[in-house]
C-alpha positions in Angstrom: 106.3 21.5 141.9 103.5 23.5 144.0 106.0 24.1 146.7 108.6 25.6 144.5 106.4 27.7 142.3 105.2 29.1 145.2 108.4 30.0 147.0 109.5 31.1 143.6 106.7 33.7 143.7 106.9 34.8 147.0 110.3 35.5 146.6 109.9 37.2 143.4 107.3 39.2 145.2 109.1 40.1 147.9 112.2 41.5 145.8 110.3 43.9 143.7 108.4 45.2 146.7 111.8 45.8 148.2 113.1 47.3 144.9 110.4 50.1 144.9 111.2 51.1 148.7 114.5 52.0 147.6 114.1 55.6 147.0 112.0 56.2 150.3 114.5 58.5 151.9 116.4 60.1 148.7 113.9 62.6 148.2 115.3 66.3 149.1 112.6 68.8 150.6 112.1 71.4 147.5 113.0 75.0 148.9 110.4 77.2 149.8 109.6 80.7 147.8 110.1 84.0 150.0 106.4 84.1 151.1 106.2 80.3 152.3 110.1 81.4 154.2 108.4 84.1 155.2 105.3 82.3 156.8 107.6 79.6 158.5 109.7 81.8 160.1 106.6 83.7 161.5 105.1 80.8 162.7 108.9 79.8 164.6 108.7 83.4 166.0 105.2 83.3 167.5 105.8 79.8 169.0 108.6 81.4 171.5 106.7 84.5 171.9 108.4 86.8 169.3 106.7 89.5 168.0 106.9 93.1 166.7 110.0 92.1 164.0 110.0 93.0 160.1 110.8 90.3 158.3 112.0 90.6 154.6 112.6 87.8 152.7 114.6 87.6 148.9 116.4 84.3 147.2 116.6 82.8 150.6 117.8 85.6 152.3 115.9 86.4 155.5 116.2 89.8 157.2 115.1 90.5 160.5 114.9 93.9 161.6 114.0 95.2 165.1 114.5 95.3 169.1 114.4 92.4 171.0 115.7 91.5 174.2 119.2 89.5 174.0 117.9 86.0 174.3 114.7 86.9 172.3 117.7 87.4 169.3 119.4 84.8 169.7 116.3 82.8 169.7 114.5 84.9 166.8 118.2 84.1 164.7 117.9 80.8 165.5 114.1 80.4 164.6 115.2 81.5 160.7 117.9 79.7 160.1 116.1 76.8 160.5 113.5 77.1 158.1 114.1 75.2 154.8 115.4 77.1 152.0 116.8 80.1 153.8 120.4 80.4 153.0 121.4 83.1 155.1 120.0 85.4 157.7 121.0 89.1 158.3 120.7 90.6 161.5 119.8 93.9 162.4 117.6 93.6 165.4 118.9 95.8 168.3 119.1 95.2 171.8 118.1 97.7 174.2 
């Protein structure tokens, strides 16, 4: 009677713990607001060596307006669209 009480428990035990893991990965990241975009995509920029761009920021929107080399763009492009929340970016950096 022992035996089974305990192996009753431990299995009880081990299906509610499983039951609350459940939603681990279901949570979506929250957007960010423009100045959090804004501070992400800084922080992308300066970590490949971008600097001197004006970045505006509205509902997800992120502009980037400047010169840059032609890789620099691509990578300054890239470096926005990955930050979470921005829906679109629109270029108008020029390249020498």
């Amino acid at each position: 009677m022992k035996k089974s009480l305990l192996s009753i428990l431990a299995a009880l035990s081990l299906v509610v713990s499983l039951g609350a893991c459940s939603n681990w990965n279901r949570a979506t990241p929250k957007g960010l607001d423009n100045t959090a975009i804004e501070t992400e995509v800084r922080k992308n920029l300066t970590a490949d060596s971008i600097t001197g761009l004006h970045i505006d920021v509205s509902n997800g929107v992120v502009t980037l307006d400047g010169h840059l080399s032609a890789s620099d763009k691509a990578k300054a492009l890239a470096d926005a669209q990955k930050v979470p929340g921005v829906t679109q970016v629109v270029d108008h950096i020029t390249v020498p």
